[in-house]
ZADO-1210 file (C-alpha; in nm, 4 decimals, padded with zeros to 6 digits):
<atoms>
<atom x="-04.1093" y="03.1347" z="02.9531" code="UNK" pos="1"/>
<atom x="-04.2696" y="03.2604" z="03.2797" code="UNK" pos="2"/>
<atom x="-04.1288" y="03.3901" z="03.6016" code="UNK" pos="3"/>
<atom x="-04.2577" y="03.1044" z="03.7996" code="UNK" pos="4"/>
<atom x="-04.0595" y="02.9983" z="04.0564" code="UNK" pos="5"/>
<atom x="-03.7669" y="03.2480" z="03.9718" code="UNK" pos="6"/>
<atom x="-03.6713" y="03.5327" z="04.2466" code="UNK" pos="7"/>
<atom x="-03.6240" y="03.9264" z="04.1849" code="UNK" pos="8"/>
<atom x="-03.4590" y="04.1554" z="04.4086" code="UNK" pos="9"/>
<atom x="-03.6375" y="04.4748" z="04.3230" code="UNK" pos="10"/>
<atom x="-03.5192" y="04.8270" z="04.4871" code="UNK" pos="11"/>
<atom x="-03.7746" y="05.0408" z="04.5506" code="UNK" pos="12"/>
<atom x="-04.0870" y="04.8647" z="04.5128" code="UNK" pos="13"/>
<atom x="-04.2748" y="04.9341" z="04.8215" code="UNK" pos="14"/>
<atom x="-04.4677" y="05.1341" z="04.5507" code="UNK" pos="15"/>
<atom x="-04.5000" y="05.2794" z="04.2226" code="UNK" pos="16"/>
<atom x="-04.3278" y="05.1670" z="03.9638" code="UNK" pos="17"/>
<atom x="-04.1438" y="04.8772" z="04.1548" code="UNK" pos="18"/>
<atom x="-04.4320" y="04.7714" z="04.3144" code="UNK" pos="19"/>
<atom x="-04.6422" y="04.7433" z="03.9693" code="UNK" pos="20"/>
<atom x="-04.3554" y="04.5267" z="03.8404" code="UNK" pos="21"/>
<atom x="-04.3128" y="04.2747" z="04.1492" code="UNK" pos="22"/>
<atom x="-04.6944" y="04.2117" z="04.1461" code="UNK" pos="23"/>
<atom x="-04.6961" y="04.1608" z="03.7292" code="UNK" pos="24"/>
<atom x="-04.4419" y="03.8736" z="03.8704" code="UNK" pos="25"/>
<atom x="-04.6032" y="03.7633" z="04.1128" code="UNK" pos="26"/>
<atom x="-04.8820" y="03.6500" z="03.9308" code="UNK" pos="27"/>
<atom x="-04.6703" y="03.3882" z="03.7258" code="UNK" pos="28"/>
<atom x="-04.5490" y="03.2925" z="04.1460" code="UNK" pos="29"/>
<atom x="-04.2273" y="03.4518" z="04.1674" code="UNK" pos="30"/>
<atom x="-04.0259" y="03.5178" z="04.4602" code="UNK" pos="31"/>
<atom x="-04.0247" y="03.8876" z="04.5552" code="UNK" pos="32"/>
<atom x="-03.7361" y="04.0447" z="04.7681" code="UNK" pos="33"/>
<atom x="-03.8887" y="04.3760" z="04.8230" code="UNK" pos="34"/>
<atom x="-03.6174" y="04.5968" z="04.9192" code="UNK" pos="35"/>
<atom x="-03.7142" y="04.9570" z="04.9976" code="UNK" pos="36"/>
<atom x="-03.6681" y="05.2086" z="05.2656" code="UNK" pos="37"/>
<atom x="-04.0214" y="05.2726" z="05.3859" code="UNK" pos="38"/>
<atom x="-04.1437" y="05.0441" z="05.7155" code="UNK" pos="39"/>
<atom x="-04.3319" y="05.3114" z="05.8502" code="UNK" pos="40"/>
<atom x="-04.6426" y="05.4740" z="05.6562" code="UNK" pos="41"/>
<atom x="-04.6171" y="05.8240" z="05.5280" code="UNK" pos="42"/>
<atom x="-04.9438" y="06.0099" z="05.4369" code="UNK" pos="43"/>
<atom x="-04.7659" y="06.1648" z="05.1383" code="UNK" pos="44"/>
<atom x="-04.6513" y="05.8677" z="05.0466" code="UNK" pos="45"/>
<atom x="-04.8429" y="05.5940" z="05.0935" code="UNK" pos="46"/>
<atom x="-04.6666" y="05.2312" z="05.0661" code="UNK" pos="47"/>
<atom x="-04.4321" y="05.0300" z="05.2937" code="UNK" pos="48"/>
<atom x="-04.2370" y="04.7427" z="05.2174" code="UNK" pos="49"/>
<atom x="-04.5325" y="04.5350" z="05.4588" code="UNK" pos="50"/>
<atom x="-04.8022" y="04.6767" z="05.2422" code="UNK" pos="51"/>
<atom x="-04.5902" y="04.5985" z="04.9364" code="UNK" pos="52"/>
<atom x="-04.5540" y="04.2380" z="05.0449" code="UNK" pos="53"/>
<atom x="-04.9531" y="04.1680" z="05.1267" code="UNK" pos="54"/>
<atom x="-04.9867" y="04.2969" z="04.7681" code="UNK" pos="55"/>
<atom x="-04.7115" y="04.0859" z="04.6224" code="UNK" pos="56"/>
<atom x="-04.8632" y="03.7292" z="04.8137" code="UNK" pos="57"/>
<atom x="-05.2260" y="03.8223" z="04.7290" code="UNK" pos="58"/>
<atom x="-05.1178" y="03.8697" z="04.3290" code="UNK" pos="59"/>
<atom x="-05.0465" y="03.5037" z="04.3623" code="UNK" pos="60"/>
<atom x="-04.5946" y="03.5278" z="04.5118" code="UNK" pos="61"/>
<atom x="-04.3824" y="03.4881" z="04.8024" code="UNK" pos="62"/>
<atom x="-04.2430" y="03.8353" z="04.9325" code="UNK" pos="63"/>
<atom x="-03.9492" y="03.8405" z="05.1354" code="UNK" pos="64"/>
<atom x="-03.9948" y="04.2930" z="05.3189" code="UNK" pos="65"/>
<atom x="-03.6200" y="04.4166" z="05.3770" code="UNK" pos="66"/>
<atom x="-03.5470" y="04.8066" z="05.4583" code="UNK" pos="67"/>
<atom x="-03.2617" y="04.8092" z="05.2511" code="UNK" pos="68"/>
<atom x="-03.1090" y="05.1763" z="05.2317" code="UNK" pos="69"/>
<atom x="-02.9013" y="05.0961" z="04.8954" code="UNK" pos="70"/>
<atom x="-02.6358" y="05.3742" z="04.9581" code="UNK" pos="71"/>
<atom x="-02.5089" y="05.1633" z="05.2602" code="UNK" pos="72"/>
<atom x="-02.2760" y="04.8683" z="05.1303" code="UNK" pos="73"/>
<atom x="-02.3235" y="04.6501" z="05.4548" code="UNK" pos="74"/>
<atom x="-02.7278" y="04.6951" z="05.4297" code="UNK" pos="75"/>
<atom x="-02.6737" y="04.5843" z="05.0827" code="UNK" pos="76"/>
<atom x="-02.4888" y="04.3044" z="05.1032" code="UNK" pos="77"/>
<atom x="-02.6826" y="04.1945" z="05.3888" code="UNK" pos="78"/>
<atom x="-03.0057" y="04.2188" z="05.1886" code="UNK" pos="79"/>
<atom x="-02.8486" y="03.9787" z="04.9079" code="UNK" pos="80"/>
<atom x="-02.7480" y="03.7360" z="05.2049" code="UNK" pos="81"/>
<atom x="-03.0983" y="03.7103" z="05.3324" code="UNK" pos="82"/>
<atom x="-03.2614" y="03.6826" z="05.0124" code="UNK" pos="83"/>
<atom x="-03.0305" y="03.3704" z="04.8841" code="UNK" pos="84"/>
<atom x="-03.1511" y="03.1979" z="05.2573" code="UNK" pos="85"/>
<atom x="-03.4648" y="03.2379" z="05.1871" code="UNK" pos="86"/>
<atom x="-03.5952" y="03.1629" z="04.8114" code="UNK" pos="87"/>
<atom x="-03.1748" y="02.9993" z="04.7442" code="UNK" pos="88"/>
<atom x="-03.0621" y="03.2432" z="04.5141" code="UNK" pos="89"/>
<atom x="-03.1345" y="03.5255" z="04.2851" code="UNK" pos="90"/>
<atom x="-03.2448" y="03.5147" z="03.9296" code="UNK" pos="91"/>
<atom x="-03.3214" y="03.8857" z="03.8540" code="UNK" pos="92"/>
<atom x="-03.2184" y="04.2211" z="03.9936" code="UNK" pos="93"/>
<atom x="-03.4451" y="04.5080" z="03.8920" code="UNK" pos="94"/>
<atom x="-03.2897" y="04.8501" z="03.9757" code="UNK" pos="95"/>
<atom x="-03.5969" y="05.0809" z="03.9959" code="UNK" pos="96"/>
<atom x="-03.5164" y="05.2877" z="04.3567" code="UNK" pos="97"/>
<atom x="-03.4282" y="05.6078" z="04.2231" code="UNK" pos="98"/>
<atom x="-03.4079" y="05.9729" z="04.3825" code="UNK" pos="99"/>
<atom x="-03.5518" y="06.3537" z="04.1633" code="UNK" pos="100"/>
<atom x="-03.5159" y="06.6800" z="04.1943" code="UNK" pos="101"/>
<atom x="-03.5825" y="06.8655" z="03.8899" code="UNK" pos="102"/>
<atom x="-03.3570" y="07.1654" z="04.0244" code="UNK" pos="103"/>
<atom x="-03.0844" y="07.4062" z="03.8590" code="UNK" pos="104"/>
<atom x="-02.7608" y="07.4053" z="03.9899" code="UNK" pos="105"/>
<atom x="-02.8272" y="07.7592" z="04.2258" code="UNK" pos="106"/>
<atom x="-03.0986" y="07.5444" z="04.3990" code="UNK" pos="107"/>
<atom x="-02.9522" y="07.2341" z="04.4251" code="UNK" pos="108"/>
<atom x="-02.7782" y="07.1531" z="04.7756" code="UNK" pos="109"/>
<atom x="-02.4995" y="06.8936" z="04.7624" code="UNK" pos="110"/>
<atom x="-02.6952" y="06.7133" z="05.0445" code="UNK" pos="111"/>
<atom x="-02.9773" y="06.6755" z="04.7538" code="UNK" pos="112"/>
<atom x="-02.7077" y="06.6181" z="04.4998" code="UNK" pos="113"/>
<atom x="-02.5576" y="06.3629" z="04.6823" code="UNK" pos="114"/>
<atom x="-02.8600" y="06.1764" z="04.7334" code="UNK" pos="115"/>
<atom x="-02.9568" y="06.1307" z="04.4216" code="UNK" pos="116"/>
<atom x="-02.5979" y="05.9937" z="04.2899" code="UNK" pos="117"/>
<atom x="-02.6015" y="05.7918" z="04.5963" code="UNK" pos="118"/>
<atom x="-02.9399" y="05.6284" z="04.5103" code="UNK" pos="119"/>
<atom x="-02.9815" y="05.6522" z="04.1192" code="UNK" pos="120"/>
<atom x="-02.5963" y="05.5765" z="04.0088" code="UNK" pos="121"/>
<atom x="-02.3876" y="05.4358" z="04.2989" code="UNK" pos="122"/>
<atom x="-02.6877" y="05.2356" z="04.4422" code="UNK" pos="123"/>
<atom x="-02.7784" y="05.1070" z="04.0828" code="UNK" pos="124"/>
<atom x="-02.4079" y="04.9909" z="04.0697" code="UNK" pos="125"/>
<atom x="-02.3818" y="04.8483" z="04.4005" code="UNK" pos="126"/>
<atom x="-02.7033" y="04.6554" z="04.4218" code="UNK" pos="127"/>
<atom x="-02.5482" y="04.5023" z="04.0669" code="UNK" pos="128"/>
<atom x="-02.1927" y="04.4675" z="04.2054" code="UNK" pos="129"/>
<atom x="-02.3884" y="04.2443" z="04.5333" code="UNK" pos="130"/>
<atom x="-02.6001" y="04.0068" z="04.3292" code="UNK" pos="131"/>
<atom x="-02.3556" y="03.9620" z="04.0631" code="UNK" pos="132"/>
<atom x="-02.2093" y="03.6524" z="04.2393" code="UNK" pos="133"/>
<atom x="-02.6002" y="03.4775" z="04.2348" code="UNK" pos="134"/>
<atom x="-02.6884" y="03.6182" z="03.8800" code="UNK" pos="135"/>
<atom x="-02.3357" y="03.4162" z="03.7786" code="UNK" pos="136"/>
<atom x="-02.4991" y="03.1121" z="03.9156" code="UNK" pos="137"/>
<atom x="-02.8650" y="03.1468" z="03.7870" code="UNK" pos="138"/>
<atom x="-02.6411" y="03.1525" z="03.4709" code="UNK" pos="139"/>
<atom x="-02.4481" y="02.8333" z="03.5632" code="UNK" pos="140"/>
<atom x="-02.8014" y="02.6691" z="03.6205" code="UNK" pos="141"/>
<atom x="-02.9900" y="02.8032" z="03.2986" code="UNK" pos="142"/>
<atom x="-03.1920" y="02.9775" z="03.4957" code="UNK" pos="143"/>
<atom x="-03.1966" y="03.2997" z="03.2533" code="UNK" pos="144"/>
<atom x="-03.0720" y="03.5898" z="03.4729" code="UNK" pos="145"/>
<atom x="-03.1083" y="03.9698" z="03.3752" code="UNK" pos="146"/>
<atom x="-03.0553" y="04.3085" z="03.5499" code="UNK" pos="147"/>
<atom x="-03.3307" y="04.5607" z="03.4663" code="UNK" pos="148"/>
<atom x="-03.2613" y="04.9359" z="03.5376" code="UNK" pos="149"/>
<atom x="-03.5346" y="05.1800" z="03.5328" code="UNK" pos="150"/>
<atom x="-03.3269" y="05.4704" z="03.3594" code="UNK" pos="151"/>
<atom x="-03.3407" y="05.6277" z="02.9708" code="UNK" pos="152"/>
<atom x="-03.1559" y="05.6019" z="02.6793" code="UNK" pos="153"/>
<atom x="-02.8191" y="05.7945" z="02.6661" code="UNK" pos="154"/>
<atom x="-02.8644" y="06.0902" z="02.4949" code="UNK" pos="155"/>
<atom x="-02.6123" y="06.3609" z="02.4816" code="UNK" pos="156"/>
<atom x="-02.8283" y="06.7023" z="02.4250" code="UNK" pos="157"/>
<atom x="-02.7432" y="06.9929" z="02.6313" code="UNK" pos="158"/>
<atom x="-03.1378" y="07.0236" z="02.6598" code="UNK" pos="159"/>
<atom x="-03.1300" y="06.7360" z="02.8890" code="UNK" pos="160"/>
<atom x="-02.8735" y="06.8814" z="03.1323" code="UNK" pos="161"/>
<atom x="-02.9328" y="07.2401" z="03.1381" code="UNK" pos="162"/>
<atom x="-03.2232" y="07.2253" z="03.3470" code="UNK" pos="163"/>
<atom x="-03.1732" y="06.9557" z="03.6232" code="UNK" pos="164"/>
<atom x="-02.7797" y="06.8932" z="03.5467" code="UNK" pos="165"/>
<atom x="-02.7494" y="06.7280" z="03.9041" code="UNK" pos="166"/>
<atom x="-03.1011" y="06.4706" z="03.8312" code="UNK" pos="167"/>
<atom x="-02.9365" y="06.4189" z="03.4718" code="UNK" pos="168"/>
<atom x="-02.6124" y="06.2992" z="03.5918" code="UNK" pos="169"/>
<atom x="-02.7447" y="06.0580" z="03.8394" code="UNK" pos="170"/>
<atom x="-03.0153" y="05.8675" z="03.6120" code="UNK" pos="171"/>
<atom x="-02.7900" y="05.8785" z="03.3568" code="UNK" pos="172"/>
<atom x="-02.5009" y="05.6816" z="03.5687" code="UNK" pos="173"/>
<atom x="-02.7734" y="05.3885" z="03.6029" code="UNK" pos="174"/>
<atom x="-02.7610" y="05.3784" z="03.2157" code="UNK" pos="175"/>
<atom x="-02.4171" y="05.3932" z="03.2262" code="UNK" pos="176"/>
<atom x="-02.4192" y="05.0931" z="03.4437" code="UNK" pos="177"/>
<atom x="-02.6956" y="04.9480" z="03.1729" code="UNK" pos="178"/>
<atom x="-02.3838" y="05.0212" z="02.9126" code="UNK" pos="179"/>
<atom x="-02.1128" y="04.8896" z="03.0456" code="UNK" pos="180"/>
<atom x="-02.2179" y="04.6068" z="03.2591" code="UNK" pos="181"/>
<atom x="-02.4192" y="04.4527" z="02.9315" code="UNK" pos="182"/>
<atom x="-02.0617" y="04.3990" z="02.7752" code="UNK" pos="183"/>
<atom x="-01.8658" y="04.3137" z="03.1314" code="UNK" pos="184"/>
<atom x="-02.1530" y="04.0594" z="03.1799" code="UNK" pos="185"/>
<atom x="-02.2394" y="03.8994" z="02.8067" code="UNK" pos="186"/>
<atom x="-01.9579" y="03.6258" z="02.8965" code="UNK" pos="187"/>
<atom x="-02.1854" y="03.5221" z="03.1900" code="UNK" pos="188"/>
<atom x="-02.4534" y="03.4844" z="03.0042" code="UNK" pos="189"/>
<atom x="-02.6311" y="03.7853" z="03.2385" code="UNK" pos="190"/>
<atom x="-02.8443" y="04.0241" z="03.0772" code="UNK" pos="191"/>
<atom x="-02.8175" y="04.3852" z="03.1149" code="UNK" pos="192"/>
<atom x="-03.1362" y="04.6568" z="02.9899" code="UNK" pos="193"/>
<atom x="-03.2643" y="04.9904" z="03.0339" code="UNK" pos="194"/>
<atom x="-03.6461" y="05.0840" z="03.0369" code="UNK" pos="195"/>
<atom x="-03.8451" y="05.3993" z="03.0000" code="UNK" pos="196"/>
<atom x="-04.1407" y="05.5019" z="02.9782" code="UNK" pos="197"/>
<atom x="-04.2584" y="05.6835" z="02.6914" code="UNK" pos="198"/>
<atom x="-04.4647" y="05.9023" z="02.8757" code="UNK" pos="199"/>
<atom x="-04.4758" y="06.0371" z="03.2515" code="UNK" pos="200"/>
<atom x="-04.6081" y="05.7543" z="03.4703" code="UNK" pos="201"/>
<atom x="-04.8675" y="05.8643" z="03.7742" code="UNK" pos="202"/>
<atom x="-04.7455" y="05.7003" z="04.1053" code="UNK" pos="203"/>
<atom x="-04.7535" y="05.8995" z="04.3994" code="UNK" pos="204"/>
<atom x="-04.4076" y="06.0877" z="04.3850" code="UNK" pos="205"/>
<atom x="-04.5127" y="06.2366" z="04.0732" code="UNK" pos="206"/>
<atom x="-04.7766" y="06.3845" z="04.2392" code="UNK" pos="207"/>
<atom x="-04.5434" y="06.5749" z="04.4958" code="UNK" pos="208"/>
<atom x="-04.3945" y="06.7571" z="04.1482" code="UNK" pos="209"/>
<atom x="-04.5293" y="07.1156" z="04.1800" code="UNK" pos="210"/>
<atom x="-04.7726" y="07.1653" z="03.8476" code="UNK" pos="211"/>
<atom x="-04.7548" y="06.7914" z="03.6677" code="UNK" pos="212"/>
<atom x="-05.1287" y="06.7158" z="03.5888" code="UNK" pos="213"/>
<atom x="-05.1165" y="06.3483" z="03.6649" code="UNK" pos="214"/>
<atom x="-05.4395" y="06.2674" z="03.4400" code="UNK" pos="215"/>
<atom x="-05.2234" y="06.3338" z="03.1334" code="UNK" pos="216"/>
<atom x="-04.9918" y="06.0042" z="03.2437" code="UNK" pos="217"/>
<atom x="-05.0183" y="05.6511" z="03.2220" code="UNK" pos="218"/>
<atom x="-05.0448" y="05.4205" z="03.5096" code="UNK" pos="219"/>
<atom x="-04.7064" y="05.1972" z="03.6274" code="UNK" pos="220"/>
<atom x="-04.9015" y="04.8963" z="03.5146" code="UNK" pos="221"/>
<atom x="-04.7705" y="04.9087" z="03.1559" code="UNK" pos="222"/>
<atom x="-04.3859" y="04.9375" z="03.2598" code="UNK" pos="223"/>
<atom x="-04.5011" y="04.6636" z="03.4793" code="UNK" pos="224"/>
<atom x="-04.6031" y="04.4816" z="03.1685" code="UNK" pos="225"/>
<atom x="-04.3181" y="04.5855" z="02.9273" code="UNK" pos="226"/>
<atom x="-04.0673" y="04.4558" z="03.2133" code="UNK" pos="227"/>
<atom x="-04.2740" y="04.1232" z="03.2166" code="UNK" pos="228"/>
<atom x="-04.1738" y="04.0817" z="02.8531" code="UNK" pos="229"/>
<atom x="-03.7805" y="04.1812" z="02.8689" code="UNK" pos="230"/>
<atom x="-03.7773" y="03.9456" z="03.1541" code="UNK" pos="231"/>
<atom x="-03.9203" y="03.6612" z="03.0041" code="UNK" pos="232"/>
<atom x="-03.7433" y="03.7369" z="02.6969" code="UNK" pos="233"/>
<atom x="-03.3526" y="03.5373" z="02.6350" code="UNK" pos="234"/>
<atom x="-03.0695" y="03.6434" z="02.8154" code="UNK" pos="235"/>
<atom x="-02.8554" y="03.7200" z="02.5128" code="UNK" pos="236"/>
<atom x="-03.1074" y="04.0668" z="02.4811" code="UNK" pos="237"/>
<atom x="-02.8485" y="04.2616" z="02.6505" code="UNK" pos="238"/>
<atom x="-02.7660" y="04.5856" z="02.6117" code="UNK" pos="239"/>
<atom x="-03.0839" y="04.7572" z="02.5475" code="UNK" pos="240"/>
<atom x="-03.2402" y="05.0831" z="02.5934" code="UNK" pos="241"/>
<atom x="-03.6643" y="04.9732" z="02.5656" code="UNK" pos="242"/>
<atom x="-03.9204" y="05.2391" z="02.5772" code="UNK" pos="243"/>
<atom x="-04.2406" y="05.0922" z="02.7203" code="UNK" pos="244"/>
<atom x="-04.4632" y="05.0980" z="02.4566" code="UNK" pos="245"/>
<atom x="-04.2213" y="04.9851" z="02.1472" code="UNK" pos="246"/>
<atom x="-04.1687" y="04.7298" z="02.3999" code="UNK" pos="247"/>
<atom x="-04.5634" y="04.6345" z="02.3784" code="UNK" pos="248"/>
<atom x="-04.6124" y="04.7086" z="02.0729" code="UNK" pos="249"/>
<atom x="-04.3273" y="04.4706" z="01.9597" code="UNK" pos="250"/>
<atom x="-04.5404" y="04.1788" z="02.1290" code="UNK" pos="251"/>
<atom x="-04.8498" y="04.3044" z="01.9159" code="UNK" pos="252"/>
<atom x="-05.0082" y="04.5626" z="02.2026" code="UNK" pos="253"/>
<atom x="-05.0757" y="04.8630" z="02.0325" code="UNK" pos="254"/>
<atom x="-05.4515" y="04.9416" z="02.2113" code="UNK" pos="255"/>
<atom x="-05.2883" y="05.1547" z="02.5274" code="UNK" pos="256"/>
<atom x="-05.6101" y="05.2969" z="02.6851" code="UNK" pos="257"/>
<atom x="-05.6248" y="05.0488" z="02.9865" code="UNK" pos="258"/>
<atom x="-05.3129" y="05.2175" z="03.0637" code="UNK" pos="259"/>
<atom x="-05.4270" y="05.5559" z="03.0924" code="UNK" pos="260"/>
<atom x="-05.5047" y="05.7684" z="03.4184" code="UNK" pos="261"/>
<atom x="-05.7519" y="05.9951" z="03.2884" code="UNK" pos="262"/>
<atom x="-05.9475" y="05.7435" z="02.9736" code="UNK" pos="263"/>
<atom x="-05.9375" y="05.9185" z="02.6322" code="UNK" pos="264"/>
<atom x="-05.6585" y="06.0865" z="02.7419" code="UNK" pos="265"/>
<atom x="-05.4445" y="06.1736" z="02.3579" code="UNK" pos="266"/>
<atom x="-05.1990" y="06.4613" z="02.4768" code="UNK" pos="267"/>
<atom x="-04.9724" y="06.2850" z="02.6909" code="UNK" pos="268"/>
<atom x="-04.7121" y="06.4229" z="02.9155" code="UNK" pos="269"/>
<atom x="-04.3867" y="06.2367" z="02.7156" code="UNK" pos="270"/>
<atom x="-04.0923" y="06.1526" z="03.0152" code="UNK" pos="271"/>
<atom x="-03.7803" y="06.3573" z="03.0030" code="UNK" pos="272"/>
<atom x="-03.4726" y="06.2455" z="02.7951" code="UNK" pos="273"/>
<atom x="-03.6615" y="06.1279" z="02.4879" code="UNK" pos="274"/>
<atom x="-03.5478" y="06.2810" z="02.1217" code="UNK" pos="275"/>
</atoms>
């Protein structure tokens, strides 16, 4: 199974993580809605969702740039609207937009609180709630539909929380969604997974964490290449948490190196909220 021809809605991939994943499906010619915030460039930040789309059509796609703010319903819904015109319907929603702030709760504002439950666990929910009505009709049509959320296994340690309780809360809601929405959707025939990556990935907003040495990560290429796999894999895998490299090495990839920043690299940074 390949992605040809099939169309993902991906949040958040004007770069990064989202981006690495809507070029991996690009290459097999999917259709890309790119739906992210940035249209203007940031020097911090470098990546809009034009840039994004030039990458996405030159890895061999079609890319349909929205600025899609996911905490706004209408903008939402609008997105979804615009996306069926163009490429007729959606076959795949990958959740990846996602807000941090690796603050204790005496240095965490409610604006910054808010914004991270409005992007990580309401948007992840909404976004879900808009395509729902396609994703029931790629399922009608056999056209294998999933919803992808870039958010970790549950796992109930008060070391998780005690640190960033606000961050916790809102990247766990997106596996919540992962949770529920697996057995609300299994009667559609829609699947519903959670990936993570095993260690911390080096895009750009990492680097904007005070004292993370970026050389000691991995590059977004091989979530981009475990979300390939889940996405080409049956429908009725539903429910899953995946951690990148179980998911590779479960297709026979065990040889990482291409993936790391810094090559030789053996003492990895390993990503928050793994036992």
């Amino acid at each position: 199974m390949t992605l040809k021809g099939k169309t993902l809605f991906i949040t958040g991939a004007s770069r990064g993580i989202g981006l690495a994943i809507a070029k991996r499906a690009a290459a097999d010619g999917a259709n890309i809605v790119i739906a992210a915030k940035t249209k203007e460039p940031n020097p911090k930040l470098p990546g809009t969702i034009y840039t994004a789309s030039m990458e996405v059509e030159a890895a061999g796609g079609r890319a349909l740039p929205l600025a899609v703010d996911i905490r706004e319903e209408g903008v939402v819904l609008a997105a979804v609207a615009k996306a069926v015109e163009t490429f007729g319907g959606i076959d795949i929603l990958v959740n990846n937009a996602s807000a941090i702030s690796l603050t204790d709760t005496e240095h965490t504002p409610m604006k910054r609180y808010d914004l991270m439950n409005g992007i990580n666990a309401r948007g992840t929910y909404l976004c879900t709630q808009a395509c729902l009505p396609e994703l029931k009709k790629a399922a009608a049509a056999g056209r294998n539909p999933q919803v992808l959320n870039l958010s970790p296994p549950l796992s109930m340690q008060q070391r998780w929380f005690a640190p960033h309780t606000a961050y916790t809360m809102a990247k766990y809601g997106m596996s919540l969604c992962t949770l529920g929405h697996a057995g609300e959707f299994r009667k559609y025939g829609i699947a519903v997974n959670s990936l993570w990556p095993r260690t911390v990935i080096a895009t750009a907003a990492l680097q904007m964490i005070p004292g993370v040495d970026v050389n000691r990560g991995r590059k977004a290429e091989i979530l981009a290449d475990a979300a390939y796999l889940i996405l080409t894999g049956p429908s009725s895998n539903s429910g899953n948490f995946y951690i990148d490299d179980e998911v590779l090495a479960a297709h026979g990839m065990t040889d990482l190196e291409k993936y790391s920043v810094k090559p030789g690299t053996k003492n990895f940074i390993p990503d928050f909220f793994l036992d």
